[in-house]
LOLO-845726 format. One record per residue (C-alpha): y, x, z; residue in one letter; residue number from 1. Coordinates in Angstrom, 2 decimals. Layout:
<drenlo Y="Y" X="X" Z="Z" type="A" seq="NUM"/>
...
//
This chain:
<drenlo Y="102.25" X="52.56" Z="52.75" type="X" seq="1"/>
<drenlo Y="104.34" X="55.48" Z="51.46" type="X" seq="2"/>
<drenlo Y="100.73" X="56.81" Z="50.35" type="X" seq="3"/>
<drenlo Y="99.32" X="54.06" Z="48.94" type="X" seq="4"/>
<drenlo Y="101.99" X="53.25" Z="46.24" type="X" seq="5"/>
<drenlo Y="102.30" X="56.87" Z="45.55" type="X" seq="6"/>
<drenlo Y="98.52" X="57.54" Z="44.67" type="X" seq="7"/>
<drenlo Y="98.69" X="53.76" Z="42.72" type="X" seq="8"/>
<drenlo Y="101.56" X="55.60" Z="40.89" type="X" seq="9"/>
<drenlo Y="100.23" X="58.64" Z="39.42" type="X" seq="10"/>
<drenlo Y="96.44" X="57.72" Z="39.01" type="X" seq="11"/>
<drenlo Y="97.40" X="55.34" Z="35.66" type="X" seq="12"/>
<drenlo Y="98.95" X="58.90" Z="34.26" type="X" seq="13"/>
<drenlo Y="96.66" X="60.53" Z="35.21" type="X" seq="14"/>
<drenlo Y="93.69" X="58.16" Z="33.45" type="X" seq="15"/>
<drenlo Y="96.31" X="57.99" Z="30.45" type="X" seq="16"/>
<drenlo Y="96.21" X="61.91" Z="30.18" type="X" seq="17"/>
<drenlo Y="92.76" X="62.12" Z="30.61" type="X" seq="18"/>
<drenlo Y="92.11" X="59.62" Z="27.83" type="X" seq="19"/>
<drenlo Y="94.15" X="61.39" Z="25.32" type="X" seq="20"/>
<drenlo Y="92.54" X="64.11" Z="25.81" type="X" seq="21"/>
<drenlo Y="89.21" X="62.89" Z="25.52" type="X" seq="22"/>
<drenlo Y="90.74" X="60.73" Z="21.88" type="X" seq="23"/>
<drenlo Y="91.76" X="63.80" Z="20.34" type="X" seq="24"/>
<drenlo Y="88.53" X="65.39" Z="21.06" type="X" seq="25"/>
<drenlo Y="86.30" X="62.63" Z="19.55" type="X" seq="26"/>
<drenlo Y="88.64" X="61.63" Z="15.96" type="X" seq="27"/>
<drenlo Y="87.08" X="63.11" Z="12.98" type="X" seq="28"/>
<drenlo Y="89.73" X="65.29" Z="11.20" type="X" seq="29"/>
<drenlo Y="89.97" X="64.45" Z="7.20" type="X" seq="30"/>
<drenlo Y="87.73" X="66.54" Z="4.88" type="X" seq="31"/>
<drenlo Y="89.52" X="68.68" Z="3.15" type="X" seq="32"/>
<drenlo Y="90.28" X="67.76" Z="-0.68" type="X" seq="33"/>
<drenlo Y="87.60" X="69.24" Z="-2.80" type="X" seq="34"/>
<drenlo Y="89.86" X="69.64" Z="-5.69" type="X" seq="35"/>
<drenlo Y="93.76" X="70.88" Z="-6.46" type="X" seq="36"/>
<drenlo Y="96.32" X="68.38" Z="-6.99" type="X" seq="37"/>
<drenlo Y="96.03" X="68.40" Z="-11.01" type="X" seq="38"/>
<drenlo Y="92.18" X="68.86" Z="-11.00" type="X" seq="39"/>
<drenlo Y="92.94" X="72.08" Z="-13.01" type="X" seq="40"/>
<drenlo Y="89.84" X="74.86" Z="-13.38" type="X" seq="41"/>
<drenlo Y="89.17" X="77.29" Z="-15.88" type="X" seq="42"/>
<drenlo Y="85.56" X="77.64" Z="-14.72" type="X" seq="43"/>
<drenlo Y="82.89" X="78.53" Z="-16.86" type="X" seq="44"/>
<drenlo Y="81.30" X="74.76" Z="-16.73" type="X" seq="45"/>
<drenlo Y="84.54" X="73.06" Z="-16.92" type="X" seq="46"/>
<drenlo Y="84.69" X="74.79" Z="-19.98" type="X" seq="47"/>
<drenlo Y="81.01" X="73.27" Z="-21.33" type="X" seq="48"/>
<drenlo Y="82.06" X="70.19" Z="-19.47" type="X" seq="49"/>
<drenlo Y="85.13" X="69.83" Z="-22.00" type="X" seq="50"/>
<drenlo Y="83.21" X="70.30" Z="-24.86" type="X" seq="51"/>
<drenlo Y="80.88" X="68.00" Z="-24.26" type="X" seq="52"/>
<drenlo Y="83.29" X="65.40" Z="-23.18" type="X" seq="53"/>
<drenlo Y="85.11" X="66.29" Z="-26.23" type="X" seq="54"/>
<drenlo Y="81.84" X="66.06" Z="-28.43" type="X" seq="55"/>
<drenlo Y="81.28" X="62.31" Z="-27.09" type="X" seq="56"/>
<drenlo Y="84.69" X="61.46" Z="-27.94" type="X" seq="57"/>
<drenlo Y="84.53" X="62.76" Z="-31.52" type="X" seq="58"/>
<drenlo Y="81.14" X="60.96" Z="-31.61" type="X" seq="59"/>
<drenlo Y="82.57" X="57.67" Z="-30.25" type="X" seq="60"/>
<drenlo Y="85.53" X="57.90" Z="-33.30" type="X" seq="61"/>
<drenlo Y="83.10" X="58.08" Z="-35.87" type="X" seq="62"/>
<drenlo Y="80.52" X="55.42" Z="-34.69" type="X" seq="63"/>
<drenlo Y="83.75" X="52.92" Z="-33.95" type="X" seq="64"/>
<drenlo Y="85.29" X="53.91" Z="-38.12" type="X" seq="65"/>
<drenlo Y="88.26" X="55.43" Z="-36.43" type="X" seq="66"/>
<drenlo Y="87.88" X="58.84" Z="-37.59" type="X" seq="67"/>
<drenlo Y="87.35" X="59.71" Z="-41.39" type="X" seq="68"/>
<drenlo Y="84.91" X="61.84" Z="-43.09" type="X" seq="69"/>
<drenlo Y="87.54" X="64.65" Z="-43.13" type="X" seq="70"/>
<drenlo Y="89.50" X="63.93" Z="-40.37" type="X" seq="71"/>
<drenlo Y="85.85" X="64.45" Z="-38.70" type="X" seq="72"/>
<drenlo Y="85.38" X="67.71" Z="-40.93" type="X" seq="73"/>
<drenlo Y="88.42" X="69.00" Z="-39.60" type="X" seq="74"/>
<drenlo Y="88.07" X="68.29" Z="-35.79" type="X" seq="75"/>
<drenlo Y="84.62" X="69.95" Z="-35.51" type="X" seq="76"/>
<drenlo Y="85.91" X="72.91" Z="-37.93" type="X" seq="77"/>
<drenlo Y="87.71" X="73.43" Z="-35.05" type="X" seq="78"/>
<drenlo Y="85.56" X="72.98" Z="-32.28" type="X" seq="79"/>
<drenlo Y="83.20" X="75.33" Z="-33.71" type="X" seq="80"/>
<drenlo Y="85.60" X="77.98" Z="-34.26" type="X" seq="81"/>
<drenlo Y="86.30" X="77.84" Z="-30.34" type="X" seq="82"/>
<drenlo Y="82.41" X="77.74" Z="-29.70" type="X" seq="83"/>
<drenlo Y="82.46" X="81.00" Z="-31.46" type="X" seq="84"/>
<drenlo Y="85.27" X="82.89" Z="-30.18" type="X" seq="85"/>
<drenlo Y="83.70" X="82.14" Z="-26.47" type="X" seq="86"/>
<drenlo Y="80.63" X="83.58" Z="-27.37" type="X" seq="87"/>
<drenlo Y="82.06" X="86.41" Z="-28.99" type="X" seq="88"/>
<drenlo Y="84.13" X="86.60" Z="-25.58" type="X" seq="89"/>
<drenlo Y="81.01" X="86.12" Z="-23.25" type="X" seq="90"/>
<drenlo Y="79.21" X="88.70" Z="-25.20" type="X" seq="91"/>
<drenlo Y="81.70" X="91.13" Z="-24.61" type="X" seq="92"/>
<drenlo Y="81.87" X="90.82" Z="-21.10" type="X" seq="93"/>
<drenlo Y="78.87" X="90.52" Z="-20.27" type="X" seq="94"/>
<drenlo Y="78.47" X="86.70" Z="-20.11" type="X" seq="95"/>
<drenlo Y="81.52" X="86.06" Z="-18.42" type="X" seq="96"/>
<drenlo Y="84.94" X="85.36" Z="-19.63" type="X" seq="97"/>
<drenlo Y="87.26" X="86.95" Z="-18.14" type="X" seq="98"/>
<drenlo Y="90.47" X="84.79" Z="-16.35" type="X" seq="99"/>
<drenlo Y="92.93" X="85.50" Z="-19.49" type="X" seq="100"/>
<drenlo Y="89.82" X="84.45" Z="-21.79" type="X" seq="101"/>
<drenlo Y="89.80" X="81.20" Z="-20.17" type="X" seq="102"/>
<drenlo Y="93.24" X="80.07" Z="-20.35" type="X" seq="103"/>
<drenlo Y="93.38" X="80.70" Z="-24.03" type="X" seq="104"/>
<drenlo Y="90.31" X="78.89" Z="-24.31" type="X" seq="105"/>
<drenlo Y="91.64" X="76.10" Z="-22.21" type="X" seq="106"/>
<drenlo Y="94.75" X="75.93" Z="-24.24" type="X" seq="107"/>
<drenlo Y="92.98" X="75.84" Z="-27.67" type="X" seq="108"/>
<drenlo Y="90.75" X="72.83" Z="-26.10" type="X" seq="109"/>
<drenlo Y="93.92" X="71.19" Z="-24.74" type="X" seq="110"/>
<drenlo Y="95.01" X="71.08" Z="-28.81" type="X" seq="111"/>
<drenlo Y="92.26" X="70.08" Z="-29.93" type="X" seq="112"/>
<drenlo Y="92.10" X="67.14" Z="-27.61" type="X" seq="113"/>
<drenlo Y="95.67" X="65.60" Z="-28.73" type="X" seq="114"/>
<drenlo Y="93.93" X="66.23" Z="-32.18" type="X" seq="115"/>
<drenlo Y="90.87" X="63.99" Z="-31.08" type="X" seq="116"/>
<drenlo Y="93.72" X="61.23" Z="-29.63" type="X" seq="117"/>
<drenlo Y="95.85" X="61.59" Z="-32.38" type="X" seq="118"/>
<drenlo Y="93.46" X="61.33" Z="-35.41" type="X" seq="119"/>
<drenlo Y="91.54" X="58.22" Z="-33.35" type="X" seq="120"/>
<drenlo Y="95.01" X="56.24" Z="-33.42" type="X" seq="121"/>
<drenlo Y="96.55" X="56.90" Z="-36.63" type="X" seq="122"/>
<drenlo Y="96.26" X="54.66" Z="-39.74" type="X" seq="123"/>
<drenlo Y="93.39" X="56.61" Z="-41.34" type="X" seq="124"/>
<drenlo Y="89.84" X="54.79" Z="-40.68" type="X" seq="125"/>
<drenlo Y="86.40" X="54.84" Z="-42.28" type="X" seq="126"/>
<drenlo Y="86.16" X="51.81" Z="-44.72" type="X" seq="127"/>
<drenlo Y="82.91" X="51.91" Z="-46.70" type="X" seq="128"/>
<drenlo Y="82.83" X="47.89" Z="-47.69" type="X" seq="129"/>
<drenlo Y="79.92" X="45.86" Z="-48.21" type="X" seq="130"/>
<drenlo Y="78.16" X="47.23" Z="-50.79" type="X" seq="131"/>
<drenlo Y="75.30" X="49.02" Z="-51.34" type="X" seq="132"/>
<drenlo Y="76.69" X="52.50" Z="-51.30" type="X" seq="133"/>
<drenlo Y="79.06" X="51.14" Z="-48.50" type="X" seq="134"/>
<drenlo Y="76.56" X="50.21" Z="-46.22" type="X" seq="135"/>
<drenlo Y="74.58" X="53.16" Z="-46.62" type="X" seq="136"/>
<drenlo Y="77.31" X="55.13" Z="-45.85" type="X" seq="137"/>
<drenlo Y="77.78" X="53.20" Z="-42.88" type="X" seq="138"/>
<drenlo Y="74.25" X="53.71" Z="-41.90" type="X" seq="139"/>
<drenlo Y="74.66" X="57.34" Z="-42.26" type="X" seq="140"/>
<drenlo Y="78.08" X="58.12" Z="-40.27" type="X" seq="141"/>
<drenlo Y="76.46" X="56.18" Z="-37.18" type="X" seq="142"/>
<drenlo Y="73.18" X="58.82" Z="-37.48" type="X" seq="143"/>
<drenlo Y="75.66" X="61.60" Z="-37.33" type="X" seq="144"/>
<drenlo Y="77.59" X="59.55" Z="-34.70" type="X" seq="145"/>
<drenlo Y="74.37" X="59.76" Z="-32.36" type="X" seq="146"/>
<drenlo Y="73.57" X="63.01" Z="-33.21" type="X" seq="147"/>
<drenlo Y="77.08" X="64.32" Z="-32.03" type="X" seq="148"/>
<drenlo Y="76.66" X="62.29" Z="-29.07" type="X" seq="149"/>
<drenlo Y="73.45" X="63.47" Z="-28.11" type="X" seq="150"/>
<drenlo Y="73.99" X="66.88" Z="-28.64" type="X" seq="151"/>
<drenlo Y="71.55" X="66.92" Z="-31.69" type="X" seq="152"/>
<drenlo Y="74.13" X="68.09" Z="-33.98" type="X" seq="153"/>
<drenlo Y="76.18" X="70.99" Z="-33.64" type="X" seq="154"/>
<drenlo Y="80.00" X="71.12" Z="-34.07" type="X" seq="155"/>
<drenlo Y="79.50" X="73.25" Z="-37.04" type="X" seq="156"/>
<drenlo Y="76.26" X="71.55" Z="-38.60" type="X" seq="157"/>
<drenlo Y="78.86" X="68.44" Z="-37.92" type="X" seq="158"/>
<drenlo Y="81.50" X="70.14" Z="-40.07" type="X" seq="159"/>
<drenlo Y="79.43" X="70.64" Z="-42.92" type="X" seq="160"/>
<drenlo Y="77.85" X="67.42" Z="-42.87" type="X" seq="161"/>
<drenlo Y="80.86" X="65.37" Z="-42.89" type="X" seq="162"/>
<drenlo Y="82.54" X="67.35" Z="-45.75" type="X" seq="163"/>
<drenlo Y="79.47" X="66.31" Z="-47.28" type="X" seq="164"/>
<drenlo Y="79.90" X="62.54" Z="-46.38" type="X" seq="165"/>
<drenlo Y="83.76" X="62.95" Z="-47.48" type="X" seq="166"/>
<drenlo Y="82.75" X="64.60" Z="-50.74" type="X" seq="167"/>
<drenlo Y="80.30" X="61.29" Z="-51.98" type="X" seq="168"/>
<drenlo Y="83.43" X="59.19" Z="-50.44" type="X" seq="169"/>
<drenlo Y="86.16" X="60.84" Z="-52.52" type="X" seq="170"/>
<drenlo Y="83.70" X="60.63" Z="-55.75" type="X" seq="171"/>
<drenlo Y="82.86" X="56.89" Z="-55.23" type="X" seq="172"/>
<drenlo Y="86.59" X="55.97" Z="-54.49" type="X" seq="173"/>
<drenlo Y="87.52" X="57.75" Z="-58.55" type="X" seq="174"/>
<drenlo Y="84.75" X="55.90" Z="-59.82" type="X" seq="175"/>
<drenlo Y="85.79" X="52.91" Z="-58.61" type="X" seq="176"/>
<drenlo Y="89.82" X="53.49" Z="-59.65" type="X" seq="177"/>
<drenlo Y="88.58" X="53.75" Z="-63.31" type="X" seq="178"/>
<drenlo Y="86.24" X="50.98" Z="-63.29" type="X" seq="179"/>
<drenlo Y="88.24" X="48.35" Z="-62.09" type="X" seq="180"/>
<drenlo Y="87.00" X="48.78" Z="-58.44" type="X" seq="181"/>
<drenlo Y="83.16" X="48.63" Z="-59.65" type="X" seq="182"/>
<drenlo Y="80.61" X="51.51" Z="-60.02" type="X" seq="183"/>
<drenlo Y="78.59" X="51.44" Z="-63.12" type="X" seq="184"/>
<drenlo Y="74.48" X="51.60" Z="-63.31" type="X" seq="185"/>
<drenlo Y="74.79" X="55.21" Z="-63.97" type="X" seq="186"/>
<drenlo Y="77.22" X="56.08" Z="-61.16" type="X" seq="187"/>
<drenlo Y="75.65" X="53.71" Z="-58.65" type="X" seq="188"/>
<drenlo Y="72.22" X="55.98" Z="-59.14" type="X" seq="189"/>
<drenlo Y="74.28" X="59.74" Z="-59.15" type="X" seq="190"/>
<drenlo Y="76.07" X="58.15" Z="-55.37" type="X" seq="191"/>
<drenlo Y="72.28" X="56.93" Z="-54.42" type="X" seq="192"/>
<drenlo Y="70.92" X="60.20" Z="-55.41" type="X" seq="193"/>
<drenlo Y="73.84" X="61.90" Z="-53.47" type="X" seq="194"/>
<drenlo Y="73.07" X="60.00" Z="-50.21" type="X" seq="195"/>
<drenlo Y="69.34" X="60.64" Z="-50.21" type="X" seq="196"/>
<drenlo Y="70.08" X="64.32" Z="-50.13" type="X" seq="197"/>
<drenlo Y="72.35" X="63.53" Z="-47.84" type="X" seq="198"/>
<drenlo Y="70.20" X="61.34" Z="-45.62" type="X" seq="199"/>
<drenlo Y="68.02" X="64.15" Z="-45.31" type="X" seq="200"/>
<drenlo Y="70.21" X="66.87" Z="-44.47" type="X" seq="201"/>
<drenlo Y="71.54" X="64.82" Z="-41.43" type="X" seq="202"/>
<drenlo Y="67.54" X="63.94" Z="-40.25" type="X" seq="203"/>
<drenlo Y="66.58" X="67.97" Z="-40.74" type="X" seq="204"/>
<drenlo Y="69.88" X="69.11" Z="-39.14" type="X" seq="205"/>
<drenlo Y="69.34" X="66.64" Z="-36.37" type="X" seq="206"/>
<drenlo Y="65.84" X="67.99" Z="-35.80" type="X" seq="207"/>
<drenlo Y="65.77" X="71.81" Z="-36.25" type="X" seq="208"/>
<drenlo Y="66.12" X="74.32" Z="-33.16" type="X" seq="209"/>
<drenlo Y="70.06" X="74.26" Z="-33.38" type="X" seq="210"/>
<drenlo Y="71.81" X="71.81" Z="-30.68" type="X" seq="211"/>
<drenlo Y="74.86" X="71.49" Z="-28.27" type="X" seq="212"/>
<drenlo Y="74.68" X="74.01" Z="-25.09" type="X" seq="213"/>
<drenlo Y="72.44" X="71.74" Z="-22.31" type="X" seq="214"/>
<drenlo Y="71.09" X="69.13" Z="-25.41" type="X" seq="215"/>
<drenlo Y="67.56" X="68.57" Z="-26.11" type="X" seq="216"/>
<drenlo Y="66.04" X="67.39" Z="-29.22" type="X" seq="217"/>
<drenlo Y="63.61" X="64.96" Z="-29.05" type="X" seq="218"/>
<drenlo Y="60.21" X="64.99" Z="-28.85" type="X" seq="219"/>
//
């Protein structure tokens, strides 16, 4: 009996054992984490990746009349000058940027997007009214809109454009102050004039070889 209730005793921990052994075996560890805790890289396409994201932000603001003309001007005056410093970098090294290259262009994109945030939320928006002029200018700031979206316009044919745009703006705005808010015959055909010209330099700056690293123009 002695026997009995001694083998009944130790085969449980001995089953018990066994099946631990055979559970560790069979769980599925977790995958590691594919990315660092902040998500932080100063890779070449994070870089791109930015800029685009950046781009479509800028674009957004202008479609949705929170970012002016200039404000517009300004932001991709800026985003071109870091498009050329990291091809002037790149071409220096050989197409690579080397690891203090990319902090410094990580830093300057950091700036630039509290600029984007900022300048989106402030008081300044795009008011072009309901008349003629207004609505073609309107028209006009949502073609660039989809261009910088798209990746049909660069920062820098952006830049030009829209000091362009805030030029005719500016020049309607005086008219208006000294004609008790309305545009004479004469002025009303110099702004329409103005924005043809204009309308065209968006379409041919939209369509010539020029476009955002990875964009295509269309067919």
């Amino acid at each position: 009996m002695r026997f009995i209730a001694t083998k009944w005793t130790v085969l449980p921990a001995a089953i018990l054992i066994a099946g631990g052994i055979a559970a560790a075996q069979t769980t599925t560890p977790p995958p590691p984490s594919s990315t660092s805790s902040t998500g932080a890289t100063s890779s070449s396409s994070t870089i791109a990746q930015r800029k685009q994201n950046q781009q479509e932000r800028i674009g957004q603001g202008i479609q949705g009349g929170q970012l002016t003309a200039g404000e517009t001007a300004n932001l991709e005056s800026k985003e071109a000058a870091i498009n050329g410093e990291t091809r002037a970098d790149r071409a220096a090294n050989g197409g690579k940027l080397t690891t203090q290259e990319k902090q410094q262009i990580n830093t300057q994109q950091n700036k630039l997007s509290n600029q984007i945030y900022q300048d989106k939320h402030n008081a300044a928006t795009q008011h072009n009214g309901n008349s003629e002029a207004g609505q073609r200018q309107t028209n006009q700031q949502q073609r660039i809109a989809q261009g910088v979206k798209s990746g049909q316009l660069t920062a820098g044919e952006t830049a030009k454009i829209e000091n362009q745009e805030r030029g005719i703006n500016q020049q309607v705005r005086a008219d208006r102050a000294a004609n008790g808010g309305k545009l004479t015959p004469q002025e009303k055909h110099q702004v329409n004039h103005e924005q043809n010209r204009e309308s065209k330099n968006i379409y041919n700056k939209k369509h010539n070889a020029n476009t955002r690293a990875g964009a295509k123009k269309p067919a």
